[in-house]
N, C-alpha and C positions, 0 to 999 in steps of 0.2 A: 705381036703388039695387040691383036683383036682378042686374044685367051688371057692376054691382063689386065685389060681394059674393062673384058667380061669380069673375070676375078676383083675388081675395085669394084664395080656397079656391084655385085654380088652383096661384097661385104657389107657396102652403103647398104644395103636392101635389109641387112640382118638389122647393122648397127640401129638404122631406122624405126624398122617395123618389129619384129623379134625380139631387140633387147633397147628398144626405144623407152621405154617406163620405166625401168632400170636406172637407164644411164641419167635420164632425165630429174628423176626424184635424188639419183646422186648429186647431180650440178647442185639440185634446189638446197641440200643441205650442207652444202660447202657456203651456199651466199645467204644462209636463212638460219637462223637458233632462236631457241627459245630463253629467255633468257627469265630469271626471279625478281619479280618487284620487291624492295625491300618493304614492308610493313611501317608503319611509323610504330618507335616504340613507347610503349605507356611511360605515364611520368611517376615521379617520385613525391610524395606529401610529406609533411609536417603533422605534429599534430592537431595545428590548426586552422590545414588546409594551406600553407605556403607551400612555394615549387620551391624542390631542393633540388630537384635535374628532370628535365625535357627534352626535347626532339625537336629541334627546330628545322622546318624544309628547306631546302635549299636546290634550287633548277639550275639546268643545262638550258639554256636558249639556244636552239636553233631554227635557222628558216627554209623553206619550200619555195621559194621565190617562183621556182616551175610550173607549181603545184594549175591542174587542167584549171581550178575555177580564177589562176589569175593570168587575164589575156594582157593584149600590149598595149589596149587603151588604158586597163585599172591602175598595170603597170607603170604608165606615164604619170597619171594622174595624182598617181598618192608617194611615188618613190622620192621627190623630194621632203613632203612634210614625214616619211617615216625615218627618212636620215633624221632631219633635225629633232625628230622626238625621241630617237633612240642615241642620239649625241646628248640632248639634256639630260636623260633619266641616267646617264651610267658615264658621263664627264668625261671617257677614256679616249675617245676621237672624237675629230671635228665632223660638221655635215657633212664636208666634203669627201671625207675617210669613209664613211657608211656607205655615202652616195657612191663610191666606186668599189665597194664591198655589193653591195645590190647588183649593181650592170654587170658586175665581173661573171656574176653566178648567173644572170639572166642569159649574158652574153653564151658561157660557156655549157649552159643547161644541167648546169650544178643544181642536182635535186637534193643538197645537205649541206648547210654554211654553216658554220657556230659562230653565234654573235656573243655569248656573253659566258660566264662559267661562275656557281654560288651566286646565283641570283636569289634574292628575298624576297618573298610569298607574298609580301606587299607590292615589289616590284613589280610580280610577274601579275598580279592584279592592275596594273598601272598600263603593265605592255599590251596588255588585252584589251583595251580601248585604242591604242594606236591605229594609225589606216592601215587598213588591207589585213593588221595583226586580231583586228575585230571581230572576225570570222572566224576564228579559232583555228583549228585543222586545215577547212574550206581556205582562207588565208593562210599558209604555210608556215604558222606557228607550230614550232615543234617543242616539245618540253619533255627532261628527262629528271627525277625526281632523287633525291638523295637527302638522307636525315643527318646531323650533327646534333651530337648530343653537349648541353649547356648545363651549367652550375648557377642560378644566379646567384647563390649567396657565393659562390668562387670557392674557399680555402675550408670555410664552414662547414664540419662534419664531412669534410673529402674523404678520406679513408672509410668510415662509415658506410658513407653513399656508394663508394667505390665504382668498378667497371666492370665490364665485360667484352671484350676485344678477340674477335678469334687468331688464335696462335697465345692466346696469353694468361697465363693463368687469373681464374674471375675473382674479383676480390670487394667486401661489402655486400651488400644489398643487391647492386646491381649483376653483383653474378651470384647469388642466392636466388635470384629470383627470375633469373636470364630468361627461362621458358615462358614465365607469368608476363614477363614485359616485353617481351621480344614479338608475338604476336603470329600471325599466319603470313606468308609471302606468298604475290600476287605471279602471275605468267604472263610474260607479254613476248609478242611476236616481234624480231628485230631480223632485218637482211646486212649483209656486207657488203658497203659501196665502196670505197676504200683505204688499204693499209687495216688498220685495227679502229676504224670508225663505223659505227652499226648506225641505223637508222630505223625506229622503229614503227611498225607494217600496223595500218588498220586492220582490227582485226576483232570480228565478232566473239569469238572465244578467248579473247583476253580474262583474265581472270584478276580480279577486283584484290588485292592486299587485302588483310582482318588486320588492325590495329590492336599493341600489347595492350594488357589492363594496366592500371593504377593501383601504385600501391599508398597506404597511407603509412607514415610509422608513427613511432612516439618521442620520435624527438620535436623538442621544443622548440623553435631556432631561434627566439630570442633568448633561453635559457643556453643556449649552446653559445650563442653571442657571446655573452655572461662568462660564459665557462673559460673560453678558448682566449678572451682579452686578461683573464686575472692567471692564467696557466702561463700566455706570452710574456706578461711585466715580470714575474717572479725567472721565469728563466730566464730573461734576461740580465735582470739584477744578479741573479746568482751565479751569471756563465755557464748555469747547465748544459751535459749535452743533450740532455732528451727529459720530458715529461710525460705527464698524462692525468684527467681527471674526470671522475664519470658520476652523472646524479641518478639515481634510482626511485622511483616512487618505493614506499612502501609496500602497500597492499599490492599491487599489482606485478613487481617487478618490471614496469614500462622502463625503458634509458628515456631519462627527459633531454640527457647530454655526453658528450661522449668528446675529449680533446685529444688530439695526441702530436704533440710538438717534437720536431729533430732539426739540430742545429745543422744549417748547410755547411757541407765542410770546407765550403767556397767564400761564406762571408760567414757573418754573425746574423741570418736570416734564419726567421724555423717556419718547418713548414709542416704538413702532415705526409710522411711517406711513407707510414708505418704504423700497425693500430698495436702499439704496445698494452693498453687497454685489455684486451682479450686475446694477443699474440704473446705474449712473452711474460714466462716462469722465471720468477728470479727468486732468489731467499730473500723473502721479506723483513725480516727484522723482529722488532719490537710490537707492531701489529697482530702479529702471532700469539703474542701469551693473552689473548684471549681462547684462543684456542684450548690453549692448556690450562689456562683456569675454568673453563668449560670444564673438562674433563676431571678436575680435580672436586668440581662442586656435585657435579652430577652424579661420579663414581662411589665419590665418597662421605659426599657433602658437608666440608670443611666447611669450618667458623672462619667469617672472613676476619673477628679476632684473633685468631691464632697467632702466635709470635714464632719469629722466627730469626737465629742467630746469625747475620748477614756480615759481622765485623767490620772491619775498616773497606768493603765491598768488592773482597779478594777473595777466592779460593781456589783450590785443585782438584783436578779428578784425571786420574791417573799422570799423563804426561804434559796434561794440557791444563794453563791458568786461565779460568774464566775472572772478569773485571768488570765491574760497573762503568760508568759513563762519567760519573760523580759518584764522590765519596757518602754513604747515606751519614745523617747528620746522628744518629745513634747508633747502637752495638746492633740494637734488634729491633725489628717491624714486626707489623700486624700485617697481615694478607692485601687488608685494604692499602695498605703502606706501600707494600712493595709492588702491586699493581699502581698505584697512582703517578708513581717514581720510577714505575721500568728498572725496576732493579733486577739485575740478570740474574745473580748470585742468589736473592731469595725465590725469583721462579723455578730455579733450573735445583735447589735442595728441596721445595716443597714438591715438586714434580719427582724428583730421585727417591723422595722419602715414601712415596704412598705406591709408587709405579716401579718402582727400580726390580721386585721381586719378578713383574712380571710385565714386562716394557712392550711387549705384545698387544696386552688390554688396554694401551695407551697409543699406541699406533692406529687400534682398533675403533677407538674413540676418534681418531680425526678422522679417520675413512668415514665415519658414519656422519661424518660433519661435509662430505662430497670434496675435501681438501685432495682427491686424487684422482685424475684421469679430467675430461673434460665434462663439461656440465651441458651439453648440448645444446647450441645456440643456433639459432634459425642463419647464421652467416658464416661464411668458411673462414679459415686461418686462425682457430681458435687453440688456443696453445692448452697441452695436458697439464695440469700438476702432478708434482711426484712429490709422496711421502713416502718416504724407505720404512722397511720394520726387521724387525731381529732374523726374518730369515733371508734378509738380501745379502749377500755377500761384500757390500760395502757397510755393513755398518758395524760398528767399532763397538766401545767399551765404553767411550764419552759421547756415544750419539744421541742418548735418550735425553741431559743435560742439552746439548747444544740443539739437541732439535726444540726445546721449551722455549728456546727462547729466539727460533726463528730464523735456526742455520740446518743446512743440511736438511735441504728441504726447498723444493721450487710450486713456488706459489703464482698462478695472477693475479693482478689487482683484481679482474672481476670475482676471482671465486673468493677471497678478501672481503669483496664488497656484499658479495654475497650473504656471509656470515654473517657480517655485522647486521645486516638488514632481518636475517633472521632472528636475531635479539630484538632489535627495535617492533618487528611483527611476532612478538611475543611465542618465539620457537619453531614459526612457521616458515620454511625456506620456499623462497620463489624462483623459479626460472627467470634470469634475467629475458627480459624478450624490447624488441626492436619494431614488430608489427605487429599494426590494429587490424586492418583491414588490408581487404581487395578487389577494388570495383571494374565493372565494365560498362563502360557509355553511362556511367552515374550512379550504374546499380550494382549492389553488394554481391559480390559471389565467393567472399571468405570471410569471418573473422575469427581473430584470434584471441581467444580468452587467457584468462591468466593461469598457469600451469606450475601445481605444485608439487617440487621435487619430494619436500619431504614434512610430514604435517605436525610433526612434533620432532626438532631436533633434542631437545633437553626439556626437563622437568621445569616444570611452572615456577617454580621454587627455583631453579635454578639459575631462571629467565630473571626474575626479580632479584636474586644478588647480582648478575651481570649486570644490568644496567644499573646498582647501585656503584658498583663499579669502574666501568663508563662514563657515570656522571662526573663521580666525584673526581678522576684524571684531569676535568676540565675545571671545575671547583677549589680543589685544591693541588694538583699532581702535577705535570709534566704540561698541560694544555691548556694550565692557568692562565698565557700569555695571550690567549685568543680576544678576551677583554669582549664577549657580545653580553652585551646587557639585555636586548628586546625579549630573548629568551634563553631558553637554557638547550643543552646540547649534550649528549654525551659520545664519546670518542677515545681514540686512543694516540698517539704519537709511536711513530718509528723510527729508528737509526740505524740503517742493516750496514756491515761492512762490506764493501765488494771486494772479493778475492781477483786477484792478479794470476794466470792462468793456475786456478785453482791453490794458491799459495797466498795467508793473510799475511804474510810477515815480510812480502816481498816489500821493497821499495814503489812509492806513486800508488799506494790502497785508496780506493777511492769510495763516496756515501751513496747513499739512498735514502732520502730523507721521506717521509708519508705521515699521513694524517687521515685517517676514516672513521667518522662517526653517524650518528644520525639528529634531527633537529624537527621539531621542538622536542623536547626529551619527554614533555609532559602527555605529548599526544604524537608518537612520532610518525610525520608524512614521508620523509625524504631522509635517505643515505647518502653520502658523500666520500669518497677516498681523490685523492692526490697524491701524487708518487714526482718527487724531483731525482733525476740521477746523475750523480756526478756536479755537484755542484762546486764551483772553485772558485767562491768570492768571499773564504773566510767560514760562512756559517754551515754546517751541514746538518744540523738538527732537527727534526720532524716538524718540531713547534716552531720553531724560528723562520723552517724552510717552507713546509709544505701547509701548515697552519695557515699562515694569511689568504692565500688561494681558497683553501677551504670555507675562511669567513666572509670572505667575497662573494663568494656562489651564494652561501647558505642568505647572505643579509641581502641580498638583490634580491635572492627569489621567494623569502618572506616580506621584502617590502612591497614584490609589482603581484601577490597574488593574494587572491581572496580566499584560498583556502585554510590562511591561518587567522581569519576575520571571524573571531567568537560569535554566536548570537545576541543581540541585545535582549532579548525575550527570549530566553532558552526554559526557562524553569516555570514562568506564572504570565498569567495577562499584565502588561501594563494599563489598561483599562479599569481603573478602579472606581470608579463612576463615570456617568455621562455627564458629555458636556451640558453645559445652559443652550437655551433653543431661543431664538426669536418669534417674534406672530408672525405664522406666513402662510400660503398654503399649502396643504396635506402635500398636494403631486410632489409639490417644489421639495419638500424636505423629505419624502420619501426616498427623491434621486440620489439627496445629500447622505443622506443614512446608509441606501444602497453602495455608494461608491466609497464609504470609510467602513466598510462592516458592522455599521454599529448598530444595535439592536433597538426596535421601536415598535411602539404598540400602535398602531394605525388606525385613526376611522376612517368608516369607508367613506372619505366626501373629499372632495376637490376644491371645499373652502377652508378659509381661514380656521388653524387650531394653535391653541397656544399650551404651555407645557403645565401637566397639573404638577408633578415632583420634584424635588430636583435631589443631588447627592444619592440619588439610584443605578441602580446598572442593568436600566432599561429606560429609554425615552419615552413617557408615558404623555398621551396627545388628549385634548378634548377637543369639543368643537365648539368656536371662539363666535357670538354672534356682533360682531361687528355689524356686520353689512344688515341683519334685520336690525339694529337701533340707528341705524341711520335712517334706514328708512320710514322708521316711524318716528324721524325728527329728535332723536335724545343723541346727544352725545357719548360715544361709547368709552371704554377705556383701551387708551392707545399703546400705555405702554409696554414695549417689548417690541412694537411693528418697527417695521424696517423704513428711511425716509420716505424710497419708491411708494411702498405700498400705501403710509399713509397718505401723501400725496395725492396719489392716485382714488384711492378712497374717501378723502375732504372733497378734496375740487370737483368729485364727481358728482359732489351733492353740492355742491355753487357756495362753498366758503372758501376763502381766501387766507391764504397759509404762510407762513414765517417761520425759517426753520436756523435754528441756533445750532452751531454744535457738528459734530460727527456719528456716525453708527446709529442707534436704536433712539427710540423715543424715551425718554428718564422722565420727561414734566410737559405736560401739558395746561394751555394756560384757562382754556372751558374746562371745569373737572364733568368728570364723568356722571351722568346722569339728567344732563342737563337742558332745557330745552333749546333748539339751535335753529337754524331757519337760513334758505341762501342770504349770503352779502355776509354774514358772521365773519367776522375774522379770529383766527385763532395762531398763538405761537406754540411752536412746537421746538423744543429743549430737547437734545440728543449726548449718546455719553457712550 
């Protein structure tokens, strides 16, 4: 018994002293971690400075009740007014609930209670006045910090904005830019008291969170307002299952707007779950033979008179009947004809006829239009286009026809909108882009200028029959129906068929009805495209369907913006003489001259001058001797002074005045020159 008793002291002796620091800094990290403070992350702007999503804090409240600085006097003292202030602020128990939440933890020397969970950063401003919770830490206020990120416009540009969620793939802005927002995280010291509850340790070497930047973009959100309510009434109306509709600046390629609606397949609600926008390649239609009349103008540079034998708007090529929409109202069109009207039959023979030899150079032609792969866009989930050519192994004997005219071939709407914009910016293609900037604590640490993909898509020449083109679709052609009078627009309409697993002839083919142009035609600012799909209330037509949407956006955001407010003065001065001047003095109409720009020859005196010229285009001044003919008793000549001043300049010399009238002196009743003396009375006629 004394050799294992020795043998126990022994080991105490090792466990102790030999592997005591060891076993010790073991224990300490089994009850002690370090744990990451999250960062608050930066917010999202508008382009004029509105939150599109934020970081709003939100606290853990918990108490110390233990804590050494509160003994059993403070304790008594303030434990009932902190029940009853902590039952008003948060309504969820009575005093008397709190009141035995406090003793329980006093009683049982519970150094960690949780009173409250998403508390708000105003609340937790409200708690810190409480008793005992006034003292912060020192009063056993404990607070554990956690952000939620907010939408305040809600549904607005949602996909856009999108998220960033770990475990989830990032989408929008918000996971584009995950690093720039997301910010630095902080280290704080936490022990385990118990179960899976921490408590976190005063601690000098805490480390402070860095806060994400701010981004700014270029959406507009009252233009997205605009957008996203005229994109909802049409799908509704129409029963759509999905749309979308995007506004582009010209020069810059900024999105001012960006919608993308998908009917819930729960109700008849749409919502944004999906940015078809710039996700999803579909064959576009009709929209497309701009593309190929690009190419046929450029290549070759056809007469947009040229005719062409269209028939009763039917023809063959090989196994396959292409067919117009409507029958054309003659045998044969002009180029401008058959562009205005969307006639498939004469795009897809003028295309055969100049290309058909070598359908390569026409393939080769969209590619140089960026119609293939992605256009690189500062946000993820950007969908490629594909344009096939003669060496892909899908394409046929009737691809070079059916591709004219907008089949056989996957397009986005943005690289669509793209194009178009490129005509309207006179051949110049823009990167679509989404951000301006990128600030920290206020100050700039990015911006982002406007990036040009390609600096002459088509010849000058070519540019100007396009939008002769363009125009006239909406003038006279297919887009006639739009009806905007304030200004003019050119554009195109589309009607693409949807294939039914890749088969048109199945049963249930369903539309895609679009409309992309640009406005005012005469100076164009802004591009537009809208895409309805699937629409099933009757109409499926571009004009009919996607048209209205289009004139909604385009007449909103020409009537709330000033940037299509002509100059009134753009050419010459309005300024074609100066005005007429009153008698006053110099300083006084100096100020007046000064603060309308208007130009005046000055002398240098601080009295009275009256105007020597008039119907000039300069204010020509003398110097008026009013004031010496008073004083040497003669009546001066009044007319032109102002009532103040004659007023003030009679009475000053002791006559007695009467004044008729409004404005300037016209008649006076002493004429000038006359002798006058105090007590005189004189009337003074004003006009």
């Amino acid at each position: 018994m004394c050799l294992f008793a020795i043998g126990i002291l022994y080991r105490i002796c090792i466990i102790q002293f030999a592997q005591g620091k060891e076993w010790r800094d073991k224990a300490e990290s089994l009850t002690t971690q370090v744990f990451s403070i999250e960062a608050v992350r930066g917010n999202i702007f508008d382009a004029n400075g509105a939150l599109l999503a934020t970081s709003l804090p939100y606290y853990e409240i918990a108490v110390d009740i233990n804590a050494p600085s509160i003994d059993d006097k403070i304790f008594k003292e303030n434990r009932d007014s902190l029940s009853y202030s902590l039952s008003k602020l948060f309504g969820d128990k009575s005093e008397v609930e709190y009141l035995k939440i406090l003793r329980k933890a006093r009683n049982d020397k519970d150094r960690y209670v949780i009173l409250q969970r998403n508390v708000s950063y105003k609340d937790l401003q409200t708690l810190k006045t409480f008793p005992i919770f006034r003292k912060g830490r020192r009063g056993g206020l404990i607070t554990l910090q956690t952000n939620k990120r907010e939408r305040p416009f809600q549904l607005l540009a949602a996909r856009t904005i999108g998220l960033a969620r770990s475990g989830i793939k990032p989408v929008g802005l918000e996971g584009a830019f995950d690093t720039v927002l997301t910010g630095v995280s902080g280290k704080r010291l936490m022990q385990k008291i118990a179960g899976d509850v921490w408590k976190p340790i005063n601690d000098e070497n805490e480390v402070e969170p860095k806060d994400g930047s701010d981004i700014y973009t270029t959406i507009d959100i009252n233009i997205q307002d605009v957008a996203e309510h005229a994109l909802y009434k049409t799908l509704m109306l129409n029963k759509a299952s999905h749309g979308c509709a995007i506004l582009m600046e010209v020069k810059t390629g900024e999105i001012k707007a960006i919608a993308n609606l998908t009917k819930d397949n729960k109700d008849t609600l749409y919502s944004e779950n999906y940015n078809y926008a710039i996700g999803y390649p579909s064959e576009p239609g009709s929209t497309f033979k701009l593309a190929s009349f690009l190419s046929l103008i450029d290549e070759y540079n056809i007469n947009l008179d040229e005719v062409v034998h269209v028939g009763n708007g039917e023809c063959q090529y090989f196994d396959r009947k292409m067919k117009d929409s409507h029958a054309p109202k003659t045998a044969t069109l002009t180029a401008q004809q058959i562009f205005e009207t969307s006639s498939n039959v004469g795009t897809s023979k003028l295309v055969t006829k100049y290309f058909s030899k070598n359908p390569k150079s026409f393939t080769d032609k969209l590619y140089s239009f960026h119609l293939n792969g992605k256009l690189g866009l500062s946000i993820p989930g950007e969908g490629a286009a594909r344009m096939k050519t003669p060496l892909d192994k899908d394409w046929y004997g009737t691809s070079l026809p059916w591709i004219s005219i907008g089949y056989e071939s996957l397009v986005t709407p943005l690289h669509t909108l793209s194009l178009y914009n490129a005509i309207a910016n006179n051949g110049r293609m823009v990167r679509p882009r989404f951000i301006r900037e990128v600030k920290r604590n206020g100050i700039s640490v990015k911006k982002y200028n406007t990036e040009i993909i390609e600096e002459r898509i088509v010849k000058e020449s070519t540019v100007t029959k396009a939008k002769q083109l363009l125009e006239g679709v909406v003038k006279n052609g297919s887009g006639k129906g739009l009806n905007i009078t304030a200004f003019k627009v050119g554009g195109k309409t589309g009607t693409a068929q949807i294939a039914k697993d890749g088969d048109y002839t199945k049963g249930g083919t369903t539309y895609q009805a679009s409309f992309v142009g640009y406005f005012p035609a005469d100076n164009p600012l802004y591009t537009c495209i809208v895409i309805i799909n699937s629409p099933t209330n009757g109409n499926y037509y571009g004009a009919l369907v996607a048209g209205p949407v289009f004139k909604e956006i385009a007449e909103k955001v020409y009537s709330g913006s000033v940037d299509f407010i002509q100059p009134i003065n753009n050419k010459k001065d309005l300024l074609t003489k100066v005005p007429g001047v009153i008698t006053t003095k110099s300083n006084e109409l100096n100020e007046i001259a000064r603060a309308f720009s208007l130009p005046v020859n000055k002398p240098d005196s601080d009295k009275y001058v009256t105007q020597n010229q008039k119907d000039t285009l300069k204010i020509s001044l003398s110097e008026n001797t009013i004031e010496a003919q008073l004083k040497n008793g003669v009546m001066p000549n009044l007319t032109g002074l102002s009532a103040k001043d004659a007023l003030f300049l009679l009475e000053n010399h002791g006559l007695y005045v009467r004044i008729l009238g409004f404005g300037s002196v016209k008649k006076q009743s002493i004429e000038a020159g006359q002798r006058i003396g105090k007590g005189n009375k004189i009337v003074l006629t004003l006009s």
